[in-house]
N, C-alpha and C positions, 0 to 999 in steps of 0.2 A: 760708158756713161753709168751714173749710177742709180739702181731701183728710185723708186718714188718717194719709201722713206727713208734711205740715206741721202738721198737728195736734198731733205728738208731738215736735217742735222747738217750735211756740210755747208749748206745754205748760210745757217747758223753758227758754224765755226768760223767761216772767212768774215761774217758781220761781225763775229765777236772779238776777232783777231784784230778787224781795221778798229774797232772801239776801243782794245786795250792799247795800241798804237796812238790813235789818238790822245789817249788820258796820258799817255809817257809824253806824246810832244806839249800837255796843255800843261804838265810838269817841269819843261824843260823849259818855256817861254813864261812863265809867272814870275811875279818879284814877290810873292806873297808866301811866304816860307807853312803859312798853314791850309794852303790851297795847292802848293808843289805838297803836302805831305798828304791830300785829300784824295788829289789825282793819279797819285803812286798807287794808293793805297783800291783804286777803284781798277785802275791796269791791272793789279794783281790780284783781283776777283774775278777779273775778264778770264784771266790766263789762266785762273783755274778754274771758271765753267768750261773754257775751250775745250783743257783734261779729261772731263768727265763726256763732253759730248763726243770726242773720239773715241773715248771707251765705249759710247752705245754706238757708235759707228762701225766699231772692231766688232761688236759681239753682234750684229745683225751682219758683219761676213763681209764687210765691206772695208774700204780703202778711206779714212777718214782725209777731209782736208787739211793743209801741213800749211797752208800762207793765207793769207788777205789778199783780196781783190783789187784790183785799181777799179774795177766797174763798182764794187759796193761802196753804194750810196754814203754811206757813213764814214767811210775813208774819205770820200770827194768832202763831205763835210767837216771833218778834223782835217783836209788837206788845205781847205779853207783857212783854218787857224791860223793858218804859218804868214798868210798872203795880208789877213784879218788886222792882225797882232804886233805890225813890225815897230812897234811905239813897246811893246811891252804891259796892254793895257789891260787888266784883269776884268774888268768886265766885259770887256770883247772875246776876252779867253770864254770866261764863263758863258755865254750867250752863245759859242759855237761851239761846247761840249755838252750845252745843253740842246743846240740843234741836233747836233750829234746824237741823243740821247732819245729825241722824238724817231729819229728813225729806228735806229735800234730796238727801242720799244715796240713799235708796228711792224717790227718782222717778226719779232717773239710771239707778239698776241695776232697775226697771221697763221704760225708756224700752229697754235695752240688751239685755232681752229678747225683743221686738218682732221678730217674722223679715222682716217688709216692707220695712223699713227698707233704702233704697239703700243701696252700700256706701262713697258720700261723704257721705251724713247718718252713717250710723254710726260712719266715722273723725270727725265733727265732735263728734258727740256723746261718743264716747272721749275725745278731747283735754280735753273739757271734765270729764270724768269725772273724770280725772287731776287736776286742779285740788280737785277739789271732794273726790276722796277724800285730797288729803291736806290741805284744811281740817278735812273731820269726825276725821283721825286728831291731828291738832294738837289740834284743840279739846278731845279724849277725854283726850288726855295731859291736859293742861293743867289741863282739869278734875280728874283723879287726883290729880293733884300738889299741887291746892288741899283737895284731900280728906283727904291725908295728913297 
C-alpha cells in the first residue's frame, strides 16, 4: 500500500486518467467538429498532469499509478456518456463532461487541503489544479451557453 502522500497523488492520477479517458470518448461521440477539437485538446492536458504527478510519485520513492479506476467516480460519470449520448446529442455530451468535471474538481481542491502534503507534491498538485479548474470553468460556460 502506499504512504499517505503518495496516496493522495495516485488518488489523483487514476481521477485524472478516468477524466482524460472520458474527454477522448466525449470526442469520439460529438458531431461538433470544434467541441471533438476542445475535448482532444483537454485529454491532452489531462495526460500530461498525470506525467508530472508520476514524477512526484517517483521522486517521493514510490510506485506511481499506471491506469484509471472503474471505482473513480468520474470514470462512472464519462462512462455515463456513452449510455447518455446514444442520439449523438451535444449537449448531453457537454453536461456529462461537465459532471465529470465537478468531480474532478473536488478531488483536486480535497487533495489541496491535505496539510502533509510536501511542498513539491503540492506545487505538482497546483499546476495540475490549474489545468483542471479551468476545464470545469470551460465546460460550465459551455454548458450555459447550450442552456440558453
Amino acid at each position: 500500500m502506499f504512504d499517505n502522500k503518495a496516496s493522495t497523488l495516485n488518488d489523483l492520477i487514476a481521477t485524472t486518467i478516468d477524466s482524460a479517458k472520458g474527454y477522448e470518448d466525449a470526442a469520439e461521440d460529438t458531431t461538433n467538429q470544434r467541441y471533438e477539437m476542445m475535448f482532444r485538446e483537454r485529454a491532452q492536458e489531462r495526460r500530461n498532469a498525470v506525467v508530472e504527478l508520476r514524477a512526484e510519485v517517483r521522486r517521493l520513492g514510490e510506485e506511481p499509478e499506471d491506469d484509471g479506476t472503474i471505482l473513480a467516480g468520474a470514470h462512472r460519470m464519462f462512462m455515463d456518456l456513452k449510455q447518455v449520448v446514444a442520439g449523438k446529442d451535444d449537449k448531453a455530451i457537454v453536461q456529462e463532461v461537465e459532471r465529470g468535471e465537478d468531480h474532478i474538481k473536488a478531488k483536486y481542491e480535497d487533495a489541496l487541503q491535505k496539510e502533509d502534503l510536501e511542498p513539491a507534491s503540492r506545487t505538482a498538485i497546483q499546476k495540475a489544479w490549474t489545468s483542471v479548474k479551468q476545464g470545469h470553468d470551460q465546460m460550465s460556460a459551455l454548458k450555459q451557453q447550450l442552456e440558453s
